[in-house]
Structure formats: structure tokens, C-alpha cells
N, C-alpha and C positions, 0 to 999 in steps of 0.2 A: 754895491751891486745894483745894478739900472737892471729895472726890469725888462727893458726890451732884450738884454741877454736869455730872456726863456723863450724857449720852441711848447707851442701848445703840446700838450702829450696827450695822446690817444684815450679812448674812453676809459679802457680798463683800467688805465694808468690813474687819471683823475679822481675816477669812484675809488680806487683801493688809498690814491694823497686824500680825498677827501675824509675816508675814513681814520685816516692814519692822523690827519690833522685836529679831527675832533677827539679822537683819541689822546692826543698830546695837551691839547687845550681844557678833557677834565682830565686828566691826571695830576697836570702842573697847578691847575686852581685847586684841586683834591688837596695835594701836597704843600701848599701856602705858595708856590714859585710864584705863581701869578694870581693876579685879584680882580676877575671880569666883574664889571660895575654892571645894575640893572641899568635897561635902556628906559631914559626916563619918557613917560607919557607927553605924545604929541600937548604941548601947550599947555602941561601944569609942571607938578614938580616932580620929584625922583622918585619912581614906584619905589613902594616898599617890599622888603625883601620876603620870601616866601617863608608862611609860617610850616612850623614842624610838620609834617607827613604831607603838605602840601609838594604834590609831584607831576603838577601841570605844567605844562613849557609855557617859558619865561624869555624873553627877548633881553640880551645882556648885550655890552659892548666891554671891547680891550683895546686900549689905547697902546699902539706897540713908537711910534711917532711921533712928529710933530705933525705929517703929513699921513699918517697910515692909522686908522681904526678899525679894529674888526668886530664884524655883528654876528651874531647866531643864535640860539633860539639853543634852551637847554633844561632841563627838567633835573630838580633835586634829588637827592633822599638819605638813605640812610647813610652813618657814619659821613654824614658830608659830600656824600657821592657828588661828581658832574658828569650828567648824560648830553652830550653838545651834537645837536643833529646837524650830518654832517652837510646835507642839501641847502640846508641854512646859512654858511658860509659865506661872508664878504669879507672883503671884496674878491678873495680866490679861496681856494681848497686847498693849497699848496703848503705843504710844512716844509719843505725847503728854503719855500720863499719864505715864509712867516722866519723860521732861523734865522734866514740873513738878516730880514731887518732885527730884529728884534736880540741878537746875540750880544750885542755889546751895551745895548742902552736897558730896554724892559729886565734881560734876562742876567746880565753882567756878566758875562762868561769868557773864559781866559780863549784866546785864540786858538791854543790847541787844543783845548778840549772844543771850540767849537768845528774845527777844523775836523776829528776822528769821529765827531758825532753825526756833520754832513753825511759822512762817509757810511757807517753804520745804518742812520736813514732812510738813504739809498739801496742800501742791501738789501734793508729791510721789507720797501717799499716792493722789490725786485722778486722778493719773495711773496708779498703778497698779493702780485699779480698772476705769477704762477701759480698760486693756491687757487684763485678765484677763474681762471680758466679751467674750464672741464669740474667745474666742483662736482661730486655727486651731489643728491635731493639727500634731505632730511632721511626719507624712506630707503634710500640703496644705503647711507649711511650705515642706518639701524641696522643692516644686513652684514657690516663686514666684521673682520673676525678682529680679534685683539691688537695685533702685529700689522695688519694693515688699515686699520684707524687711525692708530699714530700718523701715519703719512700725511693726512687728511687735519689736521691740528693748524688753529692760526697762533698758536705762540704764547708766552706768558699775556696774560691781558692787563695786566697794570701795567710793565714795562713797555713804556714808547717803543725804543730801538730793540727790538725783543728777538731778532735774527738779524742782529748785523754783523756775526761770527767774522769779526774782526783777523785775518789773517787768510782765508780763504779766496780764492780767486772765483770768476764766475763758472770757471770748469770746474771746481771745486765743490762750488754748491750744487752744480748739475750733476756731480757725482754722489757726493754724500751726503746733502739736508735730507732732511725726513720727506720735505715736500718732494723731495724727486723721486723716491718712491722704489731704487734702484736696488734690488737685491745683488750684493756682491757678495765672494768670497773675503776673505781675512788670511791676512800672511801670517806667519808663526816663525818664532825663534827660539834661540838654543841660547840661554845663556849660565855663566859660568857661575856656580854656588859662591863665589867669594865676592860676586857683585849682588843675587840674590836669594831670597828668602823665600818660603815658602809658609803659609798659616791655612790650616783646614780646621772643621769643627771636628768632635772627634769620629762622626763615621769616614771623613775623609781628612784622615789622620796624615797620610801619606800621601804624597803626589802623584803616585803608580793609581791611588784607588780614585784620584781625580782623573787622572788621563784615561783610565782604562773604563768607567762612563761616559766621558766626553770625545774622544779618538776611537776610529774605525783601528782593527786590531793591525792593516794593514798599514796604516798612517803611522803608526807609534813605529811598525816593524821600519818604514821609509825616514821616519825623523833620526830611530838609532841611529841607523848606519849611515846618513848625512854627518852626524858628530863622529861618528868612527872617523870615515872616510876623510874626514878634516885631521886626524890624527889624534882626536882626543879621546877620553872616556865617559860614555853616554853617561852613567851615573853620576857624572860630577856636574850634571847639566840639570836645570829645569825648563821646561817648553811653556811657553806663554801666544796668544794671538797679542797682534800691533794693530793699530788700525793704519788702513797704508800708507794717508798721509801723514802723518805720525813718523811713519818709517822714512819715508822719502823726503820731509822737511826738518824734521827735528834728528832722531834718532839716528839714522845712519850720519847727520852730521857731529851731533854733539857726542857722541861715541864713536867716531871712529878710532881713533885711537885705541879700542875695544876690539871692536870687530877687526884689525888689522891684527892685535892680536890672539884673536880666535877666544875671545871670551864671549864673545856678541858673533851666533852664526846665522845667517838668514837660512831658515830652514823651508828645503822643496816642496811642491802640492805634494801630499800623501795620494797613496793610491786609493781606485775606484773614484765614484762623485766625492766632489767636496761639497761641504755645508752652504748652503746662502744665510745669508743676514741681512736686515734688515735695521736702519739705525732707529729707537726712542726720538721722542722730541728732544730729549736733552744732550741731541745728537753724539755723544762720545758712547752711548749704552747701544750692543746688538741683540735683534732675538733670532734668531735661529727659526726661520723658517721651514728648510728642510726636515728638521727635529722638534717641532713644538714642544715637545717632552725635555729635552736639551734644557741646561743651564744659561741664562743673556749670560754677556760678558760688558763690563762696565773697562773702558780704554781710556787712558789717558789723550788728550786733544792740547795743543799749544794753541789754543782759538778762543778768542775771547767775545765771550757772548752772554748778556745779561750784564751780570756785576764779574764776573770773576774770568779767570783764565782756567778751562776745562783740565786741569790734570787730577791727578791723582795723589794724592798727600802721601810721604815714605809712613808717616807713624796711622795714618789714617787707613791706608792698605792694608797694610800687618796686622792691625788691632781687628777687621772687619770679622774675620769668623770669630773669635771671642765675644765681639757683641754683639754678634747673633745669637747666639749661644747664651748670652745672660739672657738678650729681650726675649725668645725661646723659652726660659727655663720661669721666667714671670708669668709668662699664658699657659704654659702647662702646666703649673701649680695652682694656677686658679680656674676653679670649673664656673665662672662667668665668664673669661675670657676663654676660655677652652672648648665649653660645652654650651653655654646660652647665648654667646654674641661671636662664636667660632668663626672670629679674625683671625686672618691668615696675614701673616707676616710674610715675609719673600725676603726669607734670611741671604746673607753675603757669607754662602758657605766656604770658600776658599777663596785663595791670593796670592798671586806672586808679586814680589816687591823688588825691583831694579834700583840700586842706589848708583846715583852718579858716582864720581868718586873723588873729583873736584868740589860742584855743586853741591852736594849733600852737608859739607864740613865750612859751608860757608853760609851761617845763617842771614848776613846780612842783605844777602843777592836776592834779585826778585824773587817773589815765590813761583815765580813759573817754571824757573829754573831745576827745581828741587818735585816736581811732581811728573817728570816726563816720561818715565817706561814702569809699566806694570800690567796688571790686569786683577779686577773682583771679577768670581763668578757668585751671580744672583741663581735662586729659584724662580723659574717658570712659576705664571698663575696655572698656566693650564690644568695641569695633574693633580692642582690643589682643591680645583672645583667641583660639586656632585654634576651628576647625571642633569642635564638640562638646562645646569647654570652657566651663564658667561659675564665676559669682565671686559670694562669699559674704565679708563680714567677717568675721572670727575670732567679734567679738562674738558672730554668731549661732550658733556653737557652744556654747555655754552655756543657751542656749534652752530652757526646758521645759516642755512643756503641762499642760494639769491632769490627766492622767490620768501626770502623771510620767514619760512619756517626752521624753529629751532631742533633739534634731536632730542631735546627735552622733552616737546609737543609731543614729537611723533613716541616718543615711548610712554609719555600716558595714554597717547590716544589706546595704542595697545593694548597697554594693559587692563584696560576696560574699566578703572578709577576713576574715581570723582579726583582733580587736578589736588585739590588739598588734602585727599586722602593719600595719593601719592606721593605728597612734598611729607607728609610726616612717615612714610615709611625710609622714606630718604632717610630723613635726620634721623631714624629707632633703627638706622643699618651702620650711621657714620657718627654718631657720635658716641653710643655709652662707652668702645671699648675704647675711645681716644679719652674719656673722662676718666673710665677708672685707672690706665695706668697716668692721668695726671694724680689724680686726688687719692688712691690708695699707693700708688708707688715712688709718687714724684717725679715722675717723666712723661715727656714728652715729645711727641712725632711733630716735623713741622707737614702736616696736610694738604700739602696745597693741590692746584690739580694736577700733577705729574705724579706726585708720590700717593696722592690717595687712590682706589682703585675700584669702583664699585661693584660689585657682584650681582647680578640681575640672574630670576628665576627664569623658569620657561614663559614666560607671560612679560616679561620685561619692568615686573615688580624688583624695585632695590631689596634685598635682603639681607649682606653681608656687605664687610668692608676689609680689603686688602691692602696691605702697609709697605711700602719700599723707602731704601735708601735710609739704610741705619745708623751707619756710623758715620755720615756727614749730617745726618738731621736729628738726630734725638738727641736733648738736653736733660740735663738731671735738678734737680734742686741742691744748691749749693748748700743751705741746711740740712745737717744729717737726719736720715729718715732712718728706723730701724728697718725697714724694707732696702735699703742700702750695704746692710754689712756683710754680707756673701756676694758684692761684687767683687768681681775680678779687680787684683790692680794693673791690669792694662787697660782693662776698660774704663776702669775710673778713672785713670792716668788723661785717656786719648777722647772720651766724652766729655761736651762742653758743660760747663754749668753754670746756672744763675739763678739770683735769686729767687724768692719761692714768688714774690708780686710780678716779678717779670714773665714767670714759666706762661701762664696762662695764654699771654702774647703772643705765640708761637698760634695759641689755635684761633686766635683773635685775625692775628696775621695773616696766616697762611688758609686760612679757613673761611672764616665769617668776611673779613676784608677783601681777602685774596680770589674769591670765587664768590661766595653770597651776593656779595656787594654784585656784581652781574647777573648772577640767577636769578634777584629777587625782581629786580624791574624786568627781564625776560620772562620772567610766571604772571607777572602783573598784564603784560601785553596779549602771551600770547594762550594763559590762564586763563585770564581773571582771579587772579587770588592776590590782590595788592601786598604792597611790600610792607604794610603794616601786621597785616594777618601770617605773611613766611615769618619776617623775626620772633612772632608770637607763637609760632610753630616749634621754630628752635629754642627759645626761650621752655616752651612745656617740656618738652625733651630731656634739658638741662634737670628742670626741677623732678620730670618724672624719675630722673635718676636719683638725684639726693633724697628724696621721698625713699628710694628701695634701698640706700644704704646710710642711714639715719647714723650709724656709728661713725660716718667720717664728717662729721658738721667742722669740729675743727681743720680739717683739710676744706673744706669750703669754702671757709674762712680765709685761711693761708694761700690758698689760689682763687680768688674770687673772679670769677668769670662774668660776676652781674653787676659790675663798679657804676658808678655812671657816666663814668670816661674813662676810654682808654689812650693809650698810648699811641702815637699817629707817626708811625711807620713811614720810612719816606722812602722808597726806591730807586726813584727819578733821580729825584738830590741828590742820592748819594754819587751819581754818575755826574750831574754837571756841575755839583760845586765842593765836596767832601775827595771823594778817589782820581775822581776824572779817570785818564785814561795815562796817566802817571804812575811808572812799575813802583810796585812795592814790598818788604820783605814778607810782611803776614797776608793774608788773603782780608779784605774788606768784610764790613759788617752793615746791614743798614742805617738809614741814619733815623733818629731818632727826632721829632718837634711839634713840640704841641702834643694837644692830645684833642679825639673826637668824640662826641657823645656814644655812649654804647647806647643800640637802638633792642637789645636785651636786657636795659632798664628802664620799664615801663617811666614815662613822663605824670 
């Protein structure tokens, strides 16, 4: 590619490549892809590398050529971090252009994956142009309500390509990403018991006692008689929403054969208003706007976005109100998780499950194949909160408007805290109840910022912590625990496990990597509370827990959280040199290399 094939692109365009570029440049140094050398001192020899907690900008260069090196200006830190300022940038801002040169020689990357990854890129970039037009301030942020925050989300922050929702068109995205903001209705269908299933927990034992909370009494009365009037019998049906693309790309095709034989009915608007929704970042999940109190509903998506392909797993569906129902019956039986750190779960109380009928019996077929029609319903936070409290995703602490204030800022300022009085009630809101069901149960949530959910008082102090997304994220310790043997065996059949040095990783991961690793140099900036004094924050936290339950020392042991290295997570990699964008029969895992100092063991 000659570069005189680029067209200069407009301002918002460059600032959001510039960002995206520096983004891609530490994640891929983060992750070993790439190795940016210090830029050596005018007229001596090779600065020397920055020592530990040293997190002053450093002038580095990456050689992607013979002809092309790039400069920029980047500040270290913990677990290995690269912060690459994006204004910094030579000789362009461009991660398009950087790909091209750089895909087959720096990066080695197979053609088609560098081909699907342009593409995603692109999306991505396209999306986060849209976001930064019309952003709200910091301040109107702080103002909106649960269901329209998510709107307002820039995406996973480790993953580069993090909204290239691979299969979507750009009417597509202007329909359905979160960024668009689009409250629509949801189609609903009829389909026939011998294609699916039904699992409620048991106060929603029955299907009549899901529909008859969730359906206006006039919709239920308009969905019968739609299955009548097709000549069938309502009660050999269960009613499910689709998301519509869903319906119009995947499902009406890969079923028709179904629906022509009246197993599969597309079922009419019910009467009166129908519901709006609202899509999650994790775009396949709705909230129910019209109903706050209303159940989300988690949809299957043939749209491949992050690492995997958005459906819905057949045994993954089925199992979800049973492990509700265990992770449930663990917080209720202990009054620290019940009564003194009253985390609120946001159980997967019901499910219908659609098995292809081809698909399904053929395990060797992509896995996308075998996850295309169903629906989880979640609990709402809403109804779960007291008087004055509201709920924010972690994610949107990372938040930052164009004028560089973070949402983090503006809710200390609020809350009227000294910044590191605040950052420790963060972690006394989000950590003991994810510690004690590590260390007294052996499980674990992967927290990162979509599934963690913070509960803020009237004052915009953290106080509690809300958990989602069960039975795709909680792992168990494959060594038997006796806190293990009253599990269900579907749950234990359909929960992942591993081993007990691994569990910990999940909160290393999704947690301290996965969001800290940003939050801590955003307090540092726009605090003052450096990134040595946050991890030291979380670090007391940690131990002020094992201090108050001295009987699980050997569970401490067994999931050590305070190693001196851990295990170095790789996300990126796994997309441009392990999965690629090559279908496969099981769903992808990340990839694993190296490992990085944990900054939770004091030096």
C-alpha cells in the first residue's frame, strides 16, 4: 500500500485513529506483540529503561520497516502497563496505516486475519467517532440513569478492535450498538416444545408464571390466539423475544424449514404500547426501559465482536436458572455475603432454549452454529437498590469527556472525599464479597467492567457491589471443596473449572488488569493519588480481609492473590495469532504468555 492512496480524514476522525493508535501500540507492547525500544539520547548511548514505579513520559521508537519508524512519548506502570500519548505520534496517528505496513513483516500476520481485522478497525474507529460527537461532560454523565449510561460507553479498553461487530452493516450499527442510543421494540415468537425448553428458578417454576410478570395480560391474550389461528395449540408453544436482526439474518433463514412448518411462528405486536429496550454494551443484552422494574433479556447475536461470536450456548441457556439458584443459595446462607457486604447478584432467573435440529447434533460445526435462538431473563438492579442508591458499571468509571475530565473525578468531587478516602471505599464496596466466594467457596465471578456494577449512595460514595452474567462467568475450583457438595449436577456438569492457582486470575484479569490497570493512572492524573499508593489501597483491602477471617489462611494459600507474578493474560493475541477470525467448533479462550510482576506484592 503507497501511502498516497490515503484521503486526509477530518479532525474527529484523526483524534479518535490517534487514540485508537496509541491504544493498539500499549496493548500490543503490554502483550509482548511488539517491543518499542527507548529512544536513545541525542548524542550518547541508549537511555536506560525506566525503573519500577517510575511513570514519567519516556520517548520510545518502533521500528515497523526498513523505511518507517514510529516515535511517541509513553509513561509505564504497573503490571507492565503502556500509556502512549496519542499527540505524540510519528510520523501519523493512523492504525490503519500502521496495519498495513506493519501486518506481514513487525506483526507476521496471516492475510486473512489481517484482512477481517482492517475491517473491524474500521468499525471500530466509526464507532468511536460517533461516541465522541455530542459526548456528554463528565457532569451530565453523573446525571443519567442506569439504561442510558451504557449508551455512552467506549468499549472494552484492553481490546483494540473492541466494536468491530463483525457481521453488522452500517444501518445495523445505526440501529442497534449501544452508541446509537435507539430504543426499539423486540419481535417475539411461538415456538414448538419439541424444538424447545423451558428452565425457571423455582418461583418461576412455570412459563405462564414468567409470561404472566413479563406480558401485558392483553399481549399473552393476542400471542394465543396468533398460535390458534395458525391452527395449532397455544400450550404446546413457548413464547420467547428475538432480537430482530437475529430474526431477519440468521433465524428466519436457518429455520425455515421450521417456520414453514409452523413450529417456528413469528408472533404479532400485542395489544396496547409495547415495551422499548434499550441494548447493554455487550450489545446482544436489553433493558426494558419502559418497565425498569421488567426482567433484561440476554439474545442470542450471530455478530462477532471481541473474541467470540454473541450467541447463546444450548447447555449454557438451560443450566442458567439452576445457577442462579446455587450462586443465590451461597449468599443466603452466609450473613457476610447476605447482611454485611449485601451484594446483590442479578440472577438468570429463566430461559428458553431453541435447539436447531441439524446443528445441534453436530458437534464438529462452528460453534456459532449451535447458539442461534433462545433467550435468558436477568434481574433488573433497579428493585434491588435502597432508597437513594444507584448503579453504575465499573466500565463507566473510566469515562472521559473531551475536556479530560474523568466520571471518576466528578463523583469524588461530589461526594465531598478526600480522592483516596474514596478509592478505598471503592475497593471495601468491590472486593470482600468477590474474595469470600473465592477463598471460602471456591468460585469465582469474572469482574470486569460490564459484569461488575457499582452501587453508589446518595452522595455518590461506592457502597455495594452488583454481580451479573453467571453461567458464562463463574468458574469453580476443580479441587473438591466441601462447600461444593450440594451443588447441583447441572450446574456442575455446565460450570467451568480450574485449577485452584488459576481461579484467582479471573480477578487478576478481569479486575485489577482489566479496569485498575486504567483507573490507577486516571487517579494519579486527575487525583493525585499515584498508582503506587491505589495498588496499596487494594493490597490493605485484600489483607483487611484475611485479618477478619483468619480460619481460611489455607484458602489463601490455595488461591494466592499476592504471588509476585502473575500470569499475563493476552487478548489481542489471541485474535491476531492463536483464533484469528477462523470458525471453530468450541468458543475460544484467552491466551496465556508470560507472566507480569503483580504490583499487590510489595518490591
Amino acid at each position: 500500500m503507497t501511502d498516497a492512496a490515503y484521503t486526509a480524514p477530518g479532525a474527529d476522525w484523526d483524534l479518535a485513529a490517534r487514540r485508537l493508535l496509541a491504544k493498539m501500540l500499549g496493548e500490543f507492547a503490554y502483550e509482548g506483540i511488539v517491543a518499542p525500544e527507548p529512544e536513545p539520547e541525542p548524542g550518547s548511548g541508549p537511555r536506560p529503561a525506566p525503573a519500577p514505579g517510575d511513570t514519567a513520559p519516556r520517548p520510545y521508537r518502533l521500528s515497523v520497516a526498513d523505511d518507517v519508524t514510529y516515535r511517541f512519548t509513553a509513561r509505564r506502570g504497573p503490571y507492565g502497563h503502556w500509556r502512549v500519548d496519542p499527540a505524540s505520534l510519528t510520523p501519523d496517528g493512523d492504525p490503519l496505516r500502521f496495519l498495513a505496513r506493519a501486518h506481514d513483516g513487525l506483526l507476521r500476520l496471516a492475510g486473512d486475519t489481517t484482512g477481517h481485522l482492517i475491517r473491524e478497525l474500521t468499525a471500530t474507529l466509526a464507532a468511536d467517532v460517533r461516541l465522541a460527537r455530542g459526548a456528554p461532560s463528565a457532569a451530565r454523565l453523573a446525571d443519567l440513569g442506569y439504561a442510558e449510561l451504557e449508551g455512552h460507553q467506549t468499549g472494552h479498553p484492553w481490546l483494540v478492535a473492541n466494536k468491530g461487530r463483525v457481521g453488522f452493516s452500517a444501518a445495523d450499527a445505526a440501529a442497534y450498538a449501544p452508541e446509537a442510543r435507539v430504543p426499539r421494540r423486540l419481535p417475539w415468537l411461538a415456538v414448538h416444545r419439541s424444538l424447545a425448553e423451558y428452565r425457571g428458578v423455582p418461583a418461576l417454576a412455570r412459563p405462564e408464571q414468567l409470561y404472566a410478570e413479563e406480558l401485558r395480560d392483553d399481549t399473552r391474550a393476542v400471542f394465543a390466539g396468533a398460535v390458534a389461528a395458525a391452527g395449532r395449540d397455544p400450550a404446546a408453544y413457548l413464547w420467547l423475544p428475538v432480537h430482530p436482526w437475529q430474526w431477519d439474518e440468521t433465524v428466519a433463514t436457518l429455520y425455515a424449514p421450521q417456520v414453514d412448518a409452523g413450529l417456528v411462528i413469528p408472533l404479532p405486536a400485542g395489544g396496547g404500547p409495547a415495551d422499548m429496550w434499550l441494548p447493554q454494551q455487550s450489545v446482544r443484552t436489553f433493558l426494558n426501559v419502559s418497565r425498569p422494574r421488567a426482567r433484561s433479556v440476554k439474545l442470542p447475536l450471530s455478530v462477532l465482536n471481541t473474541l467470540v461470536w454473541r450467541g447463546l450456548p444450548t447447555e449454557r441457556t438451560l443450566a442458567a436458572p439452576a445457577v442462579t439458584g446455587w450462586v443465590h443459595g451461597l449468599r443466603d446462607a452466609d450473613p457476610f455475603l447476605a447482611e454485611e457486604t449485601r451484594v446483590v447478584l442479578l440472577g438468570e432467573t429463566a430461559s428458553v432454549t431453541v435447539r436447531h435440529p441439524l446443528y445441534d447434533a453436530l458437534p464438529g460445526v462452528p460453534y456459532q452454529y449451535r447458539e442461534l435462538l433462545g433467550c435468558i431473563w436477568r434481574e433488573p438492579v433497579g428493585p434491588l437498590l435502597d432508597a437513594g442508591e444507584r448503579a453504575r458499571t465499573l466500565a463507566a468509571l473510566l469515562w472521559t469527556d473531551a475536556g479530560g475530565r474523568s466520571l471518576t473525578a466528578e463523583l469524588v468531587r461530589r461526594s465531598g472525599l478526600a480522592p483516596a478516602a474514596w478509592l478505598a471505599r471503592l475497593f471495601a464496596a468491590l472486593l470482600p464479597p468477590l474474595l469470600h466466594f473465592l477463598y471460602r467457596y471456591g468460585t469465582v465471578f469474572s469482574p470486569h467492567g460490564e459484569n461488575a456494577v457499582v452501587v453508589f449512595d446518595g452522595a455518590d460514595v461506592p457502597v455495594r457491589l452488583a454481580v451479573k452474567d453467571f453461567v458464562d462467568d463463574v468458574n469453580v475450583s476443580s479441587k473438591p471443596l466441601p462447600e461444593h457438595a450440594g451443588m447441583p449436577a447441572d450446574v456442575r456438569r455446565t460450570l467451568l473449572t480450574e485449577p485452584p492457582e488459576f481461579l484467582p486470575q479471573f480477578i487478576h484479569s478481569g479486575l485489577f488488569v482489566g479496569v485498575f490497570r486504567y483507573l490507577a493512572p486516571l487517579c494519579a492524573d486527575e487525583l493525585g493519588v499515584p498508582e503506587a499508593e491505589f495498588f496499596g489501597l487494594v493490597r490493605a483491602e485484600i489483607l483487611r480481609y484475611q485479618r477478619r477471617f483468619p480460619e481460611l489462611a489455607e484458602r489463601f494459600a490455595l488461591f494466592d492473590l499476592l504471588t509476585p507474578r502473575i500470569d499475563r493474560l493476552c487478548l489481542n493475541r489471541n485474535r491476531l495469532y492463536l483464533d484469528g477470525y477462523r470458525d471453530r467448533p468450541r468458543r475460544p479462550h484467552a491466551a496465556v504468555d508470560g507472566t507480569v510482576p503483580n504490583p499487590l506484592q510489595p518490591t
